[in-house]
N, C-alpha and C positions, 0 to 999 in steps of 0.2 A: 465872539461866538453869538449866531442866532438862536435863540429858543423860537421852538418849533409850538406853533398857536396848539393848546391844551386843548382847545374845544373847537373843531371847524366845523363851523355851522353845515350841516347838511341840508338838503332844499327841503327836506322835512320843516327839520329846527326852522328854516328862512320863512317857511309857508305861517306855522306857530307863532313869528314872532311881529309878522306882518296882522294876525289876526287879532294877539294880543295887544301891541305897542298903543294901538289907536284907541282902542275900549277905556287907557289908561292916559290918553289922551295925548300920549307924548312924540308921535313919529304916526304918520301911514305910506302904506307899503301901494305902489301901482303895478307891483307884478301880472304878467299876463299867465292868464290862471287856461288852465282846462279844462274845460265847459263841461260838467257832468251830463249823458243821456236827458236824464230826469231833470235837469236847469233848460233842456232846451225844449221839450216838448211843448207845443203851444205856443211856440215866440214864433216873430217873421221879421226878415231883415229884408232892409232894401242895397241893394247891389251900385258900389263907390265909384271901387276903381277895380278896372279887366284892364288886364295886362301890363300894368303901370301907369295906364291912361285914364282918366274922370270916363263916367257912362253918358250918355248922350243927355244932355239935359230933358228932351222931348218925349224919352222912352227909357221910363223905368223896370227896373228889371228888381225881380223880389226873391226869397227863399226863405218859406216858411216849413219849419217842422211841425203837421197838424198834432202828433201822434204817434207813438214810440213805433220805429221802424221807417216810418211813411216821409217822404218830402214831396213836396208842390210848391207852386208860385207862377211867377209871370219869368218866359225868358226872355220877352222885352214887348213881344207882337202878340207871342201864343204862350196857354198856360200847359206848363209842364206837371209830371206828378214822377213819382218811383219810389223805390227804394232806399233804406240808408241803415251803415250799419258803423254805430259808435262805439268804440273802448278805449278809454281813457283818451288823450287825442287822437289816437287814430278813426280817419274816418272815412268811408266806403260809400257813394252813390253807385247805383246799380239803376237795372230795368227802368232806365226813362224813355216816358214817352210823351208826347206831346202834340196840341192842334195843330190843325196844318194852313192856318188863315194867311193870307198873303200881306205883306206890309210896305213901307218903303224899303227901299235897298239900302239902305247905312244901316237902319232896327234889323232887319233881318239878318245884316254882318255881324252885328253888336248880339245878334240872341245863339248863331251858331256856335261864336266863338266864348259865348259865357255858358251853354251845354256842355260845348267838348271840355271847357277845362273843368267844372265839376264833375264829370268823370276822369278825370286827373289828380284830383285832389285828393290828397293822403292824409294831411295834417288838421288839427285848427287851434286855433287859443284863442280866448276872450279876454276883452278889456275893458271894463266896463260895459259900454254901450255898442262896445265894435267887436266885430267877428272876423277871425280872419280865417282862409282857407288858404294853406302851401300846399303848391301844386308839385306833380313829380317833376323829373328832369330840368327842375331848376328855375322852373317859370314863374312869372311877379305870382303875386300872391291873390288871391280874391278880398278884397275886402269891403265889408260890411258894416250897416248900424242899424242899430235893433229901431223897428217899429212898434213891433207891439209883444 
């Protein structure tokens, strides 16, 4: 006969005991957490991998949140700006718009297609230093590392 676990840890309990264990010095936890609003205001990541592939070494591509609502950055050529909207991990890019300066043709592939999928992007979770954006319909993920 199995007995059935008296206490299954809820991702509550998990979150609690990842917070505690380490303070008490004995275990820490690397779960990937969801990025409060307010934890991200004022940070800016630079942009890894688009579409499961590394970013062009030559042409970095950024996104920073100046400011609760607001996102900007570099999409690789021209600087973009819009809208964003965070709850819990969900999360909503809206109204971008961006320069219209001309570039090489690989940066200017590499910045269409890091736009379109930030409006694609549903999800995030953080990890540390890295940021991740899931994208809808199943597409690699965006991800990120914190610069500043």
């Amino acid at each position: 006969m199995t007995l059935a676990n008296p206490w299954p840890l809820s991702r509550r309990r998990q979150a609690l005991l990842c917070l505690a264990l380490p303070l008490l010095g004995l275990a820490s936890c690397a779960m990937p957490r969801i990025p409060t609003a307010e934890a991200l205001w004022g940070t800016e990541w630079r942009l890894e991998m688009l579409g499961g592939e590394p970013v062009l070494a030559t042409a970095p591509a950024t996104l920073a949140f100046p400011e609760a609502g607001r996102v900007a950055g570099l999409g690789t050529c021209n600087r973009f700006f819009g809208a964003v909207s965070l709850s819990g991990e969900r999360v909503r890019f809206d109204q971008l718009g961006a320069t219209r300066m001309a570039c090489q043709p690989d940066a200017m592939e590499q910045e269409s297609r890091y736009l379109a999928a930030l409006l694609q992007a549903q999800r995030m979770q953080r990890q540390g230093d890295t940021l991740t954006l899931h994208l809808a319909g199943g597409e690699p993920p965006l991800r990120f590392v914190r610069v500043k």
